[in-house]
C-alpha angles and dihedrals in degrees: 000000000000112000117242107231112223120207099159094248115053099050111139134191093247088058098055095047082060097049085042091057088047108281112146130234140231128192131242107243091199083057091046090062090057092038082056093045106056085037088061100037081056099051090044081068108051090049083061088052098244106167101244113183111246091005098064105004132045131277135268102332095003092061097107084064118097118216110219117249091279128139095198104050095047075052088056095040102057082045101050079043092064102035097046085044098053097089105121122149137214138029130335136281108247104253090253091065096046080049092054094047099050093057100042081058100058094035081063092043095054088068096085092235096106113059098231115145112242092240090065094047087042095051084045088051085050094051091049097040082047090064081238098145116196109235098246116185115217103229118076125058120107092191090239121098079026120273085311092166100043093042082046094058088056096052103043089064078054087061093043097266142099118033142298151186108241116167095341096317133103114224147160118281111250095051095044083063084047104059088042095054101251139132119223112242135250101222113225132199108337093344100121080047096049088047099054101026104098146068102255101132091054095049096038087050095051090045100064091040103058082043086058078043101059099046091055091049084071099042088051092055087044087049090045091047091047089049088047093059094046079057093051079225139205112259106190102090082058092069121127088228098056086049094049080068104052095032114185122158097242099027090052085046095046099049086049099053086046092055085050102051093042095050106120101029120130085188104063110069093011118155103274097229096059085069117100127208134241104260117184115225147115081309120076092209095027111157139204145163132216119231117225110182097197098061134078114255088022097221133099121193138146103327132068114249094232124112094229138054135219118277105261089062096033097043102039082110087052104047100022080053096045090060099038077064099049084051098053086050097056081039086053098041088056100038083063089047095052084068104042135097106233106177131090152255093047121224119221108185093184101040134105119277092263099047097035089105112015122174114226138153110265098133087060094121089209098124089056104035087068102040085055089048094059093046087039093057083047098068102082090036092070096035095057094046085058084050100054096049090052092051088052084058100063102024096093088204091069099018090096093229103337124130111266105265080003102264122105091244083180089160097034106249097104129110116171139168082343091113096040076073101059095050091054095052085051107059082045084062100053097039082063105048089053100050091084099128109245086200086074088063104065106172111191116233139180095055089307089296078121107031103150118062136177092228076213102138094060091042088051090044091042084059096057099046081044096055097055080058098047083052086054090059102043084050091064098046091052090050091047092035086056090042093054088042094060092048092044089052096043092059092052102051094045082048085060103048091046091061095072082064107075095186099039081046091065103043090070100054108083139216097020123151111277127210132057099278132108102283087055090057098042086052094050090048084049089060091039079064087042091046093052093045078055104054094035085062098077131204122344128233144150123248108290098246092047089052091053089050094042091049092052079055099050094051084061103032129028137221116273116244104162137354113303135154106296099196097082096052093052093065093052088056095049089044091061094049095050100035080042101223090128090060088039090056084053097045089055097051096054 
């Protein structure tokens, strides 16, 4: 893979989702002079005995306590730093994220405000670049001073401790170095705090998980546009010129994106009265219409005559936008943090004397605490939009004409996609019940010396469980949205060929005058009308986009026909949505 070249200042996401998934790094060497530099000036300071918080004084609550001129014991210091600081619970990163965060790290650390030597960024870019992951536990950052656990857990491999993945094992530290040819390393002034001081698990972890995000916000508008043509939906509240006047970023995209995946469609915005109901008979897929005398055209079929339709179908471009723009805040608020430096104490080469090494406030998590907490919030928003449109899909009193959970069920045996339903409801729920925002719930620690935190690890951690669920629930909307499609198809078009037949036509149009008078003609001239309406429609098809995406679907899952075992087929569908074939079949459509 490339390597992705860090300078402290030009990382992109992009970037880090490729170092993530196993792409090297190289160091800027215009970023390693000023990494020397600030090492060195450091270093300049302590020799003429200035009191620098974590360099020459204790940590956190111990910091009005000055360590004597001792070499040893500031060594002593960065490294019990890292190993008491290492304590993190629970199950394991992914190695993508340990990946991230260890570049992110030494991307913040290339900006000479640190203090770190070049030789320890440089063994850190070796470990990384080695494939050697630090084991990092996912429980234990408070987001304030930083993540200092989680980052600990990566620097303490660094020293020859702790654990680590190397070539598919885990094992302990030191001998994952080993094997990868590399030496532990003897920290120097500040370096344990420069290691663990940041907010890289936050931001690595957020990272990933708008990039999840942002991935589902497309297949949500694919799975709405696929629902939409089951539906044979109405089109006009997706118009460019309703949403000029409403113009929010996402809505006005959204709408956009839906106009584009439906082109082509002769089932979204169709003439109501064309649509058939659901009739059950001998027939699975039987059909009929009412006819009502007193309307214009006198049929009743399938769709409301109404000109609007419910709101998970209307405002798709409103709710699917509003969280497109959650989304592009959080995306904003970390693009900024990729860049930024995040320990503490800060180091100013060039400064005056008094403001040479100030300690601020930068690894307060804060700024992305609260962006994850919007996108965070999001989440069952647009999960329970998806649900309801699936629910709208199998219940036969909003389906407009659809069997009722979309199978014939003539003899009443038959489920469906009923519990496809439940399952989807479920995860909503859960979703839900999980968006409270952890950055609401700051607990001081370090004996109150740092008694106001961002909670942003856990909010940032919370997304990315969250957006494997919201996937879920998308999935089951694209298997019953296919499923719809087909039925809804498959009335039309009988509809059609039974409107070469004059005498089988009218038979399915129901309540219509008997007898050989004149109401009888005058009805029977009335679905002649209906017939060559009919015929003049041509031929009926889904939006282009929504055919490609419902084709890919139908390679992994088939149609149902009659009642299976359903269980099977939901994980394809989840597979797609998570290995994202569905959404590439899409893509290349468009």
């Amino acid at each position: 893979m490339t390597a992705v070249m860090l300078d402290g200042v030009s990382l992109t996401r992009a970037q880090l989702l490729a170092v993530a998934n196993g792409a090297p790094v190289e160091l800027d060497p215009g970023a390693l002079q000023a990494v020397a530099r600030a090492a060195g000036f450091l270093a300049a300071q302590v020799e003429r005995g200035e009191p620098i918080y974590g360099i020459s004084t204790g940590f956190g609550s111990n910091a009005d306590k000055l360590l004597p001129a001792d070499g040893c014991l500031r060594e002593q210091l960065q490294r019990n730093l890292v190993i008491t600081h290492a304590v993190c619970v629970g199950e394991p990163f992914a190695a993508d994220v340990v990946r991230a965060m260890l570049c992110i790290r030494i991307n913040t650390l290339l900006r000479g405000h640190s203090g770190i030597r070049v030789s320890t960024l440089q063994a850190l870019a070796a470990m990384l670049n080695a494939g050697v992951v630090p084991v990092v536990p996912q429980l234990g950052s408070v987001g304030a001073s930083g993540d200092l656990a989680p980052l600990s857990h990566l620097a303490i491999v660094l020293l020859g401790g702790g654990e680590a993945l190397f070539g598919g094992e885990r094992l302990p530290g030191g001998e994952a170095l080993q094997r990868a040819g590399l030496a532990p390393v003897t920290l120097g002034l500040k370096e344990g705090l420069a290691l663990n001081n940041g907010t890289a698990q936050m931001l690595a972890t957020g990272v990933l998980a708008l990039a999840r995000l942002e991935d589902l916000l497309d297949t949500a508008d694919l799975a709405a546009a696929m629902t939409v043509d089951a539906f044979a939906g109405r089109l006009g509240a997706f118009a460019p010129e309703v949403h000029a006047l409403r113009p929010h970023p996402g809505q006005v995209h959204v709408a956009a994106r839906l106009r584009a995946l439906l082109e082509g469609s002769t089932l979204a915005g169709i003439d109501y009265h064309l649509v058939p109901k659901f009739h059950p008979g001998e027939c699975a897929f039987d059909i009929a219409w009412q006819w009502a005398p007193d309307a214009k055209p006198p049929f009743r079929g399938g769709k409301k005559v109404q000109p609007q339709d419910s709101y998970s179908l209307r405002c798709v471009p409103q709710v699917h936008g509003a969280v497109r723009d959650a989304v592009a805040q959080a995306a904003r608020v970390l693009e900024i943090e990729l860049n930024a430096v995040t320990d503490n104490p800060l180091v100013f080469p060039d400064a005056e004397a008094d403001r040479a090494v100030v300690s601020a406030g930068h690894f307060h998590g804060m700024p992305l605490a609260l962006a994850m907490s919007y996108a965070k919030a999001a989440i069952p928003v647009l999960a329970s939009i998806s649900e309801r449109r699936l629910n709208k899909l199998v219940d036969p009193a909003t389906n407009d004409g659809l069997p009722a959970f979309l199978v014939g069920n003539e003899d009443g045996t038959e489920s469906g996609h009923m519990i496809v339903q439940y399952t989807a409801a479920a995860i909503v729920n859960d979703l839900a019940s999980r968006a409270m925002p952890a950055s609401v719930y700051s607990i001081p620690t370090s004996a109150n010396a740092e008694d106001h935190v961002s909670m942003g690890a856990n909010e940032a951690r919370h997304v990315l469980a969250m957006a494997a669920d919201l996937g879920k629930v998308l999935a089951l909307e694209l298997f019953t949205a296919a499923q719809a499609l087909d039925v809804r198809l498959r009335m039309l078009r009988t509809a059609q060929e039974l409107a070469a037949d004059a005498a089988a036509f009218a038979a399915k149009v129901q309540g219509g005058p008997v007898g050989d008078g004149e109401a009888r003609a005058s009805f029977l001239a009335q679905v002649d009308e209906l017939r060559a309406d009919l015929r003049g429609a041509g031929a009926f098809r889904p939006g282009r986009v929504v055919a490609a995406a419902h084709a890919a679907i139908r390679e992994r899952i088939g149609f149902l026909e009659r009642d299976r075992a359903l269980d099977g087929d939901v994980r394809a569908a989840i597979g797609m949505v998570e290995d994202g074939s569905v959404l590439a079949a899409a893509r290349a459509a468009e």
